[in-house]
C-alpha positions, 0 to 999 in steps of 0.5 A: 363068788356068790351064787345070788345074781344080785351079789355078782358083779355086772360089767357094764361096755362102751363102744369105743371107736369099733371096739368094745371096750369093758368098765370097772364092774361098778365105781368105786365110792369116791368116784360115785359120790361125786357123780351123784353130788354133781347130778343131785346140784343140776337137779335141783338147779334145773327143776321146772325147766326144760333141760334134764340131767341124766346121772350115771348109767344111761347110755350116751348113743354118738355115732355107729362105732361110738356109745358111751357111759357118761358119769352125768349128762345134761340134755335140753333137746328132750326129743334126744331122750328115749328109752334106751338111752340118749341119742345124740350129743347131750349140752354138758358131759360130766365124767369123774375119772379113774386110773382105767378110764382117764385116757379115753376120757382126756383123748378118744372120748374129748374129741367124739364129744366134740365132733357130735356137739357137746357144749361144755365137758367137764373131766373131775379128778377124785385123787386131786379134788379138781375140775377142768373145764372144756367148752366147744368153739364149734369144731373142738373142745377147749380147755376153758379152766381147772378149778381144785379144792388146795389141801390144808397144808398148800394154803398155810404156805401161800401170802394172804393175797394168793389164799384170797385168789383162790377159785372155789365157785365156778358157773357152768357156760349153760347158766350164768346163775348157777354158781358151783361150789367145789366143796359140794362136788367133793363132799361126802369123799371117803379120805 
């Protein structure tokens, strides 16, 4: 390990539930593209207007045994917005999963999202290029719809009318006029 701090890795911790629970030292390639694409979409969709997007890194403040990390956030209440960190539930929750954190992600965190308010939830899978959409009915949040980028391979073998009804732009429940396409989300990926 090298001696030069800016070389050593820094562990970032989540409260989860009570317990403090350590993260990959720093997310792997993939994993930061697709934050960093999802975050750079709403911010030039957002600019001028009151909601913020929040890439990774800031911390999410839910309740007394519960902050998270989320990999990108979207706030429209600004007074939720402190120096620390988000206080509060943000509009929508983005989290780009990896093999160490997608159980919290699809159970513990889902269901925390969810009792404090967050609208919309997005789980995205790098290793199968896909997005499944949850949104709130007031108590929970429910599987909305999963939307994937298929591989080359899968297309060549549907009828031309299955190839044709393939999703690959969707809108986010906050803004009806904000079309979002698969094919930026995973652009830039390492294969």
């Amino acid at each position: 390990m090298s001696s030069n701090l800016a070389y050593q890795d820094e562990f970032r911790e989540e409260l989860i539930n009570g317990k403090t629970v350590a993260m990959s030292p720093r997310p792997a390639f993939n994993h930061n593209r697709i934050s960093f694409n999802i975050a750079h979409m709403f911010a030039n969709f957002l600019k001028g207007r009151t909601c913020t997007p929040i890439a990774d890194g800031m911390d999410l403040f839910l309740t007394d045994k519960d902050w998270f990390i989320p990999d990108m956030m979207v706030v429209c209440d600004r007074s939720k917005i402190q120096s620390d960190g988000v206080h509060g539930a943000p509009d929508l929750v983005v989290e780009v999963l990896s093999p160490s954190t997608a159980k919290n992600d699809r159970s513990y965190k889902k269901d925390t999202y969810a009792r404090c308010g967050v609208r919309e939830y997005w789980l995205v899978n790098p290793a199968d290029k896909s997005v499944e959409i949850y949104r709130s009915d007031g108590e929970t949040l429910v599987f909305h719809d999963f939307y994937a980028i298929y591989p080359d391979w899968m297309l060549d073998r549907m009828k031309e009318e299955e190839r044709a009804a393939v999703v690959t732009k969707f809108t986010c429940s906050l803004y009806d006029d904000f079309e979002i396409s698969l094919e930026e989300i995973f652009s830039g990926m390492l294969e």
